[in-house]
C-alpha atoms as an extended CHARMM CRD file, in Angstrom:
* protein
*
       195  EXT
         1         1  UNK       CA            -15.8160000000      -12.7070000000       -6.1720000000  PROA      1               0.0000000000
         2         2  UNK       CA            -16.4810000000      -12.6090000000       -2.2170000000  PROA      2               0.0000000000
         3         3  UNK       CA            -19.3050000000       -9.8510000000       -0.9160000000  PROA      3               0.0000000000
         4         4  UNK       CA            -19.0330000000       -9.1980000000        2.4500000000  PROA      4               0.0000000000
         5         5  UNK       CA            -21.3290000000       -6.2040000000        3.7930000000  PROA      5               0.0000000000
         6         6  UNK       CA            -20.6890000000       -3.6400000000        1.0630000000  PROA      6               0.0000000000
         7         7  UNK       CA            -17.2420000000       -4.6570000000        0.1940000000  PROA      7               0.0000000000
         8         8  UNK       CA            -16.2020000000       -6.7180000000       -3.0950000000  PROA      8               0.0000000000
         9         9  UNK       CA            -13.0980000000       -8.9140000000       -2.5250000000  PROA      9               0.0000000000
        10        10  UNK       CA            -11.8180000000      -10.1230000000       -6.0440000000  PROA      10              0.0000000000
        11        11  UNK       CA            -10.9810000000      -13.5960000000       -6.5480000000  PROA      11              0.0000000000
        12        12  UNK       CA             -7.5480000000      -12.8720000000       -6.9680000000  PROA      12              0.0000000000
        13        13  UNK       CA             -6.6110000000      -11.9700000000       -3.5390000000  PROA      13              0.0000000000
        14        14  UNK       CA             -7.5760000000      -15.9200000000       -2.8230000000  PROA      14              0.0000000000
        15        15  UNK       CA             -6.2150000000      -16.9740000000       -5.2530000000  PROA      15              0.0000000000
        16        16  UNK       CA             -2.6540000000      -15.0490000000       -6.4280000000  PROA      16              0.0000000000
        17        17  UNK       CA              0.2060000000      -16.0050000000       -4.3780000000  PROA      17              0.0000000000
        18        18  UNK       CA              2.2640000000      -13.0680000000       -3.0940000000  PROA      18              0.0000000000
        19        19  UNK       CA              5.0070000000      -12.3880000000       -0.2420000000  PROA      19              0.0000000000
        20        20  UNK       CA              6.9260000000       -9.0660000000       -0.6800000000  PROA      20              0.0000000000
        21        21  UNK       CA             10.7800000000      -10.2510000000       -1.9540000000  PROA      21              0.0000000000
        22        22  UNK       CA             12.5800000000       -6.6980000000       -0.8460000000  PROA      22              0.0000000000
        23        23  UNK       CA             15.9270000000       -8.1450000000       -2.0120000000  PROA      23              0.0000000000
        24        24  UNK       CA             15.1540000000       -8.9770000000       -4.9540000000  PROA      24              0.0000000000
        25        25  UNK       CA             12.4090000000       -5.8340000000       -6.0950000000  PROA      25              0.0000000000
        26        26  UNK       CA             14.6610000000       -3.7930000000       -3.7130000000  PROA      26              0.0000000000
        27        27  UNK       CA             10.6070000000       -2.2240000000       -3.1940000000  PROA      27              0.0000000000
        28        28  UNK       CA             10.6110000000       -0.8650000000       -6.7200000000  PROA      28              0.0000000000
        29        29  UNK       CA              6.8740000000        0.0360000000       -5.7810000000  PROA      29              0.0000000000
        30        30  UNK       CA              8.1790000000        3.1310000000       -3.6670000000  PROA      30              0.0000000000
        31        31  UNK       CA              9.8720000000        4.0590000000       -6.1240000000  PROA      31              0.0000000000
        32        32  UNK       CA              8.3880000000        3.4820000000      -10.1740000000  PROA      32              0.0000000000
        33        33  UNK       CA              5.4230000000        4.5120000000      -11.4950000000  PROA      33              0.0000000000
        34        34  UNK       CA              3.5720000000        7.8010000000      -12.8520000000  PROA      34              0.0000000000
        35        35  UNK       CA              2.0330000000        8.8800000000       -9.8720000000  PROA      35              0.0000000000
        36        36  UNK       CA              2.7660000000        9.2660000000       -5.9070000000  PROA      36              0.0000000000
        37        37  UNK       CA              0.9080000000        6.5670000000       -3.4600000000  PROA      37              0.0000000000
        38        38  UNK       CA             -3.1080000000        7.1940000000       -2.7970000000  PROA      38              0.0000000000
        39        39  UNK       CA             -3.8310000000        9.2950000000        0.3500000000  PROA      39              0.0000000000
        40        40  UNK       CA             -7.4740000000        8.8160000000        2.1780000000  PROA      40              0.0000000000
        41        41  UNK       CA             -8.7070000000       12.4680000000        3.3820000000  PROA      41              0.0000000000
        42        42  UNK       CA             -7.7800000000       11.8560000000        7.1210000000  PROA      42              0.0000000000
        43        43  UNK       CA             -4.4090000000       10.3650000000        6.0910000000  PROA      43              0.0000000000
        44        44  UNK       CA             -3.3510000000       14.3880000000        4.7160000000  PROA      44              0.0000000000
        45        45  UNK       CA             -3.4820000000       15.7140000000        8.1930000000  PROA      45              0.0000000000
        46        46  UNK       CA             -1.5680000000       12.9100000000        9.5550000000  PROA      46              0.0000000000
        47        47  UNK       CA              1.3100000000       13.2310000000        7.0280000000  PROA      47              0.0000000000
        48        48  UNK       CA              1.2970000000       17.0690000000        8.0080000000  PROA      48              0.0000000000
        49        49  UNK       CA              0.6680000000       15.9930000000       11.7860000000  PROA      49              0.0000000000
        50        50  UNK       CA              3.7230000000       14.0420000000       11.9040000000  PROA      50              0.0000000000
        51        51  UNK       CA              6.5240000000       15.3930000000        9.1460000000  PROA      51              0.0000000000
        52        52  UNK       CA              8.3260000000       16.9380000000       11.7510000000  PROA      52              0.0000000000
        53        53  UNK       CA              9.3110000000       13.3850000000       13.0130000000  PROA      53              0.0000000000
        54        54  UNK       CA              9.6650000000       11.5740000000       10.2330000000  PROA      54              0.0000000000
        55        55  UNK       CA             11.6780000000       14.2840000000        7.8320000000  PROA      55              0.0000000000
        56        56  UNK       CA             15.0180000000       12.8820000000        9.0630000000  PROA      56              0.0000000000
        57        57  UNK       CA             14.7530000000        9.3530000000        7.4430000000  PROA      57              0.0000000000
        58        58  UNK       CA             13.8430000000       11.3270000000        3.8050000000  PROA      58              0.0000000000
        59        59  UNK       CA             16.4890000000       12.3230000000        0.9900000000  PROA      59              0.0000000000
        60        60  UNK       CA             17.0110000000       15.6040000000        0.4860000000  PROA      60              0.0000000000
        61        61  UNK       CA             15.5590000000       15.2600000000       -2.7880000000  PROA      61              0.0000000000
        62        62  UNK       CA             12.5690000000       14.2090000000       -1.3570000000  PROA      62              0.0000000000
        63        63  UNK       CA             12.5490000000       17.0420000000        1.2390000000  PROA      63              0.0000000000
        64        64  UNK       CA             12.8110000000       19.3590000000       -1.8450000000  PROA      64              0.0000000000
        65        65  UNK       CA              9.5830000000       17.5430000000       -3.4750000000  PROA      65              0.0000000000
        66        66  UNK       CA              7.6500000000       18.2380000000       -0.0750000000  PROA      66              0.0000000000
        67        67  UNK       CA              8.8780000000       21.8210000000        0.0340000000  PROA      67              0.0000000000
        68        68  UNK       CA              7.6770000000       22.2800000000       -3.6930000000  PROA      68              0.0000000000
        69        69  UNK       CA              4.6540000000       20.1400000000       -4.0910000000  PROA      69              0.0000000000
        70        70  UNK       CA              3.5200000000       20.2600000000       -0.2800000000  PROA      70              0.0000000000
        71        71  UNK       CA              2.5430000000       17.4650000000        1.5680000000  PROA      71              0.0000000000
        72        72  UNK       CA              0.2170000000       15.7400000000       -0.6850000000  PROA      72              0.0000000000
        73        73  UNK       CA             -0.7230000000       16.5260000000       -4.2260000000  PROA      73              0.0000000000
        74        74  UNK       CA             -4.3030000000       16.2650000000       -5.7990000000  PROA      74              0.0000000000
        75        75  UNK       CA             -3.8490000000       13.8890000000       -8.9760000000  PROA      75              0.0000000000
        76        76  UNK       CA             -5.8710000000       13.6440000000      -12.0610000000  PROA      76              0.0000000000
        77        77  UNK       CA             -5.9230000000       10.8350000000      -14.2140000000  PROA      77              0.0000000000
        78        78  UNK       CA             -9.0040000000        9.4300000000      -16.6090000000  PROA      78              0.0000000000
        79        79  UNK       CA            -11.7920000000        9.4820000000      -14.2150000000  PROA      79              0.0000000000
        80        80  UNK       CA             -9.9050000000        9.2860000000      -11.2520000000  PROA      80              0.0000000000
        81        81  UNK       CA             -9.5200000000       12.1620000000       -9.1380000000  PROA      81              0.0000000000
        82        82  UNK       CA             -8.1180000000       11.9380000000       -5.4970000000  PROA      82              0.0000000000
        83        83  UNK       CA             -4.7650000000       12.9850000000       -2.5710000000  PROA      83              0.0000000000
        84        84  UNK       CA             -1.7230000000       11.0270000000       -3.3020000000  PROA      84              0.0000000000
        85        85  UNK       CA              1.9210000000       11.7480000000       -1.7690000000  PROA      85              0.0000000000
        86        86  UNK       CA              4.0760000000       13.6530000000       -4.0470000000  PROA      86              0.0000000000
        87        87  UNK       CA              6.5220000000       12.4790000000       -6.2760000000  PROA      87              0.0000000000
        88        88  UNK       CA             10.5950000000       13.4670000000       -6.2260000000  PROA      88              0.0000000000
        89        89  UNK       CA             10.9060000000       15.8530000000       -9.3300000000  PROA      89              0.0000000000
        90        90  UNK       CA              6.9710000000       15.3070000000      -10.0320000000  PROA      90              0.0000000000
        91        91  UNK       CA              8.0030000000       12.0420000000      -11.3440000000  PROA      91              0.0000000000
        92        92  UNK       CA              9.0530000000        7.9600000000      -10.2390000000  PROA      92              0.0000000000
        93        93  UNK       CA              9.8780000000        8.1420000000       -6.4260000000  PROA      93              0.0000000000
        94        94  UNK       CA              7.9350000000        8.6940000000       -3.6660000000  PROA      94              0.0000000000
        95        95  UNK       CA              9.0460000000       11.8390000000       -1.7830000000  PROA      95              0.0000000000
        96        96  UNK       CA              8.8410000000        9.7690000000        1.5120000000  PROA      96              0.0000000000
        97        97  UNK       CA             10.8910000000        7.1180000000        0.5010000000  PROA      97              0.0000000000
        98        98  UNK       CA             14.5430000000        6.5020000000        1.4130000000  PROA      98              0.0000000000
        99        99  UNK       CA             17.4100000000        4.1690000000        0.9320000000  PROA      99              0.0000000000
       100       100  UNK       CA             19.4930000000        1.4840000000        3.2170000000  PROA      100             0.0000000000
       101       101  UNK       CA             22.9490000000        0.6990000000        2.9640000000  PROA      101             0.0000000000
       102       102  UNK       CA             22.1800000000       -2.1050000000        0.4530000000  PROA      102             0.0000000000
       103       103  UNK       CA             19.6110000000       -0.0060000000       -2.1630000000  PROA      103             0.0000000000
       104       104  UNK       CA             16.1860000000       -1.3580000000       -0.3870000000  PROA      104             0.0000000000
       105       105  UNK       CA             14.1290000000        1.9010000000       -0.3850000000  PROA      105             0.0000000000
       106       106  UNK       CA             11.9080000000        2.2070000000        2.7970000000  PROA      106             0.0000000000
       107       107  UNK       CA              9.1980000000        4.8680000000        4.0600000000  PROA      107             0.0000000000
       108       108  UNK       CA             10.1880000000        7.1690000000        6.3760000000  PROA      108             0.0000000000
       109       109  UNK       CA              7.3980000000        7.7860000000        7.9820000000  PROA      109             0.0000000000
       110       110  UNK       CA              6.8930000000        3.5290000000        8.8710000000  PROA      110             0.0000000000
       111       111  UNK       CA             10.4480000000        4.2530000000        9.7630000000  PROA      111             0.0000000000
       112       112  UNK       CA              9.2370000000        6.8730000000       12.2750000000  PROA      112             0.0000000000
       113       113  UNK       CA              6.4530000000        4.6760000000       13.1600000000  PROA      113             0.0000000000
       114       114  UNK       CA              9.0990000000        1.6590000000       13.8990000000  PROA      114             0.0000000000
       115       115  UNK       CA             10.9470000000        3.8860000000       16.1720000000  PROA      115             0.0000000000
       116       116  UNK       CA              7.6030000000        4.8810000000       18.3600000000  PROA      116             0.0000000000
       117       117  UNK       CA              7.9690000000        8.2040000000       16.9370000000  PROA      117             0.0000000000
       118       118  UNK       CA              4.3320000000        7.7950000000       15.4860000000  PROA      118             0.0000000000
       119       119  UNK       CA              0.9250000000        6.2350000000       15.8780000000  PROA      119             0.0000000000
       120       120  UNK       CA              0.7350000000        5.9640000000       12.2820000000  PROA      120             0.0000000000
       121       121  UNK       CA              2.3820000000        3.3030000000       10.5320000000  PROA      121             0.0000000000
       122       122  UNK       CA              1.9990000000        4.3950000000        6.6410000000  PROA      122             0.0000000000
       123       123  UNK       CA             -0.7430000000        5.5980000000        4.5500000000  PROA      123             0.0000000000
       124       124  UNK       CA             -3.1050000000        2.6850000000        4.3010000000  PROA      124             0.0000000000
       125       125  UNK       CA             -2.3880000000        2.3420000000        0.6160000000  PROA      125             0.0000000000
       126       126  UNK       CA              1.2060000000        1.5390000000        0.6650000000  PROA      126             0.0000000000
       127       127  UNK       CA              0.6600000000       -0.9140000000        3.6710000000  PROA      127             0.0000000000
       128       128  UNK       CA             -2.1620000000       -3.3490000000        1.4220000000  PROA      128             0.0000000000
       129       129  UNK       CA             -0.1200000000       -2.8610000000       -1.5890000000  PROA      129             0.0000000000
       130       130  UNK       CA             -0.6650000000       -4.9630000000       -4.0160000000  PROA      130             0.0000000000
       131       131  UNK       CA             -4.2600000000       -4.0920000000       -2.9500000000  PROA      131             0.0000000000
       132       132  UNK       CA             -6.0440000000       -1.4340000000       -4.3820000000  PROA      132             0.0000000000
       133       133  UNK       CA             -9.2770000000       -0.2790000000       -3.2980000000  PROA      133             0.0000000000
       134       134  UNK       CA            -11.7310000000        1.7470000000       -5.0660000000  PROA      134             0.0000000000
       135       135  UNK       CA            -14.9730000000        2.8920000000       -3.4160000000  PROA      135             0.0000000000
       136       136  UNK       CA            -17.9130000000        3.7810000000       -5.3520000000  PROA      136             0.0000000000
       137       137  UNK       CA            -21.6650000000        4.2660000000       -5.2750000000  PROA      137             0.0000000000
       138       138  UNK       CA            -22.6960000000        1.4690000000       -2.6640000000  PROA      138             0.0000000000
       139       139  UNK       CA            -19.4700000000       -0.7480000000       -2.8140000000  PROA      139             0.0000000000
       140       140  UNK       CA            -15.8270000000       -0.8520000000       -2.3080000000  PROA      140             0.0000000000
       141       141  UNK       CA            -14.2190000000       -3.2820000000       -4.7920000000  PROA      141             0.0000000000
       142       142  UNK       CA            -10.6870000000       -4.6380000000       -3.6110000000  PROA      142             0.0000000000
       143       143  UNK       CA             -8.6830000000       -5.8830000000       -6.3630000000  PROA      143             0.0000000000
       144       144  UNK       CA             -5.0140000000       -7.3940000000       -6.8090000000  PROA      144             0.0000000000
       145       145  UNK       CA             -2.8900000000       -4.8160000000       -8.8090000000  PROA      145             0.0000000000
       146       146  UNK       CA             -0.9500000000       -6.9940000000      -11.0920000000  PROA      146             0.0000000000
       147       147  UNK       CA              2.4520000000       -5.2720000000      -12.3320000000  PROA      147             0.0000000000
       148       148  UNK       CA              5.8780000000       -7.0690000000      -13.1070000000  PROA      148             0.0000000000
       149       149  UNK       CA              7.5860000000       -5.6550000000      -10.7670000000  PROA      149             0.0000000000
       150       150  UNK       CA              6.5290000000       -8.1200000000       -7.9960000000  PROA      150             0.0000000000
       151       151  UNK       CA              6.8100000000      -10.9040000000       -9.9570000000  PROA      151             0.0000000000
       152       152  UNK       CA              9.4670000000      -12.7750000000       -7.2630000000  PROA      152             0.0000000000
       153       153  UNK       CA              7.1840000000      -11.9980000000       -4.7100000000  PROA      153             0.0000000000
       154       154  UNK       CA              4.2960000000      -14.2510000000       -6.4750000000  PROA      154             0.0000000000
       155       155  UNK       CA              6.9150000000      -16.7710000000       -6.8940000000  PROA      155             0.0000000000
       156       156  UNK       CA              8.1530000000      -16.3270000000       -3.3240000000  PROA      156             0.0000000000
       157       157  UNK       CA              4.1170000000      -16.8490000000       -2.2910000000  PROA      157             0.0000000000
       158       158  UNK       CA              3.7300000000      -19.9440000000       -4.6930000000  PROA      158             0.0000000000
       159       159  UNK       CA              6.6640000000      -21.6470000000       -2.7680000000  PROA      159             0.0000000000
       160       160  UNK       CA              5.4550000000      -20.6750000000        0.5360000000  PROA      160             0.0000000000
       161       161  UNK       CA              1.8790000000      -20.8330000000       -0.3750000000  PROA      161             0.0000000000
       162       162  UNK       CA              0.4520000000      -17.9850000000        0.6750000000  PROA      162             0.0000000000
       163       163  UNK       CA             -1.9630000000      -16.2560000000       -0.7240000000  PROA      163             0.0000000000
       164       164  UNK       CA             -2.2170000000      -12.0920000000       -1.5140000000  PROA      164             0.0000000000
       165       165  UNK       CA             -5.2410000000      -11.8610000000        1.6990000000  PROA      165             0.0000000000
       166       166  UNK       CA             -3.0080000000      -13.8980000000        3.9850000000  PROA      166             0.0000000000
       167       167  UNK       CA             -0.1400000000      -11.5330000000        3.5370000000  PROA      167             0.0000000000
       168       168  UNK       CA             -2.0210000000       -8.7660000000        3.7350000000  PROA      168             0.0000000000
       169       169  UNK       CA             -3.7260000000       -9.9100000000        6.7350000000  PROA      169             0.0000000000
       170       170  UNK       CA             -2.7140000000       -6.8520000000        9.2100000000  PROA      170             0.0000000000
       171       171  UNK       CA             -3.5820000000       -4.2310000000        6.6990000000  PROA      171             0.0000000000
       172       172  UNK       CA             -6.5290000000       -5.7170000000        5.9070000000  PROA      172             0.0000000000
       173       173  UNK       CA             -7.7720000000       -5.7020000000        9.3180000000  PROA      173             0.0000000000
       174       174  UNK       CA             -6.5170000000       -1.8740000000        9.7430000000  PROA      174             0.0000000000
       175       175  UNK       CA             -8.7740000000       -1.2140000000        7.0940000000  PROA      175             0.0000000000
       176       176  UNK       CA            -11.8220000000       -3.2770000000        7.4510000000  PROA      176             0.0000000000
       177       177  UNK       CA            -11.4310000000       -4.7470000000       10.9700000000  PROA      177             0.0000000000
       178       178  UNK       CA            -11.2120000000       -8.2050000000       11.9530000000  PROA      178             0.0000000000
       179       179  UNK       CA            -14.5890000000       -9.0650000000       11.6150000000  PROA      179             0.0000000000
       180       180  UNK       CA            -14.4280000000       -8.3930000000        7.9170000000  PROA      180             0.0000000000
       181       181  UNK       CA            -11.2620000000      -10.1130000000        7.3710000000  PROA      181             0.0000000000
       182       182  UNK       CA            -12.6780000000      -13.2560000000        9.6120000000  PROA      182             0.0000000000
       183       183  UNK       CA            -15.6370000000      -13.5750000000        7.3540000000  PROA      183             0.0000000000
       184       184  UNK       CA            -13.1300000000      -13.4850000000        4.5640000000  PROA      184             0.0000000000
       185       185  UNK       CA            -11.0980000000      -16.0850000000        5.4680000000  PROA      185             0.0000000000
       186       186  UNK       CA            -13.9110000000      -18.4690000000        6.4080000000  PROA      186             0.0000000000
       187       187  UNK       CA            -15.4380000000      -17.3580000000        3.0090000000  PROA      187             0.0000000000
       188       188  UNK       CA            -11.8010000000      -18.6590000000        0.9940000000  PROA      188             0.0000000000
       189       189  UNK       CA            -12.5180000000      -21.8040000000        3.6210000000  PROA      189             0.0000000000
       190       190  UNK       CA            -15.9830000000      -22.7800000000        2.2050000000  PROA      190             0.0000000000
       191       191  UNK       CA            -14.8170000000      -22.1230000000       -1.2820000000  PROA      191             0.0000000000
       192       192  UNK       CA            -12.2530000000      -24.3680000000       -1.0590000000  PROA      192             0.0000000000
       193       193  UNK       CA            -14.2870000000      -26.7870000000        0.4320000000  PROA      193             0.0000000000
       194       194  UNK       CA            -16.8190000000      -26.7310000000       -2.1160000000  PROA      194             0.0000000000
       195       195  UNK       CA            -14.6500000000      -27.2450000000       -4.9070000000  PROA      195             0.0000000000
């Protein structure tokens, strides 16, 4: 594990390879699972804020979701309680996601982002995916969320050699800041060293 300040950095995200392999997962993450992508308080407004310029990269489906579930959804599951995007037909896809020509599912709203239509690129969540982060009483743990569907991007990684935090670096540093993610990367340094 790697403390920095009040956040706990697993050693996975040293030490699991991982580059996203969209044409091969097609970004399966957008679009499997039981529940819709975790939203931070602040991030609510914003998907509110800027709907209005992102609705025209969604499905209709997932214009449907919005227009039944709202913007976000409050989600309930074991001990967790939080704001996570809504799902299309309360279940699997994210009712921001969308589809190019060749099946790869993307967000609208990074689409709207892309375009300069936004300041906001994505809710923080999807963008350190496979990061999850989990604050609690004094600490924030950061941990590598294993699942099978990104199984060629930890191959992809292995052959390119990059590891989960060095993929993640510009999220990372959106959520922490660089001085967090410097101290992280000399702290994967010295622990190589020292080995």
């Amino acid at each position: 594990m790697i403390v920095i300040d009040d956040i706990l950095f697993s050693d996975d995200v040293k030490n699991i390879a991982f580059v996203c392999n969209l044409q091969k997962c097609k970004g399966a993450c957008c679009i499997e699972g039981d529940s819709g992508a975790p939203l931070e308080e602040d991030e609510v407004a914003l998907v509110k804020k800027f709907y209005p310029r992102f609705k025209k990269h969604m499905s209709e489906k997932g214009i449907a979701a919005v227009e039944k579930y709202g913007y976000s959804v409050i989600e309930e599951e074991d001990e967790y309680t939080g704001i996570a995007t809504p799902l299309i037909d309360g279940t699997g896809a994210c009712a921001y996601v969308n589809f190019d020509k060749s099946g790869i599912s993307y967000c609208a709203i990074e689409k709207a982002f892309l375009e300069g239509k936004t300041d906001w690129r994505k809710p923080i969540s999807c963008h350190l995916y496979p990061i999850r982060i989990k604050a609690y009483e004094g600490f924030t743990a950061v941990n590598y969320d294993e699942w099978d569907i990104c199984s060629e991007a930890c191959k992809l990684g292995e052959k390119l050699k990059v590891p989960v935090y060095q993929f993640l670096k510009e999220p990372l540093i959106r959520k922490f800041g660089v001085e967090v993610y410097e101290a992280l990367e000399a702290s994967v340094k010295y622990a190589g060293e020292d080995s």
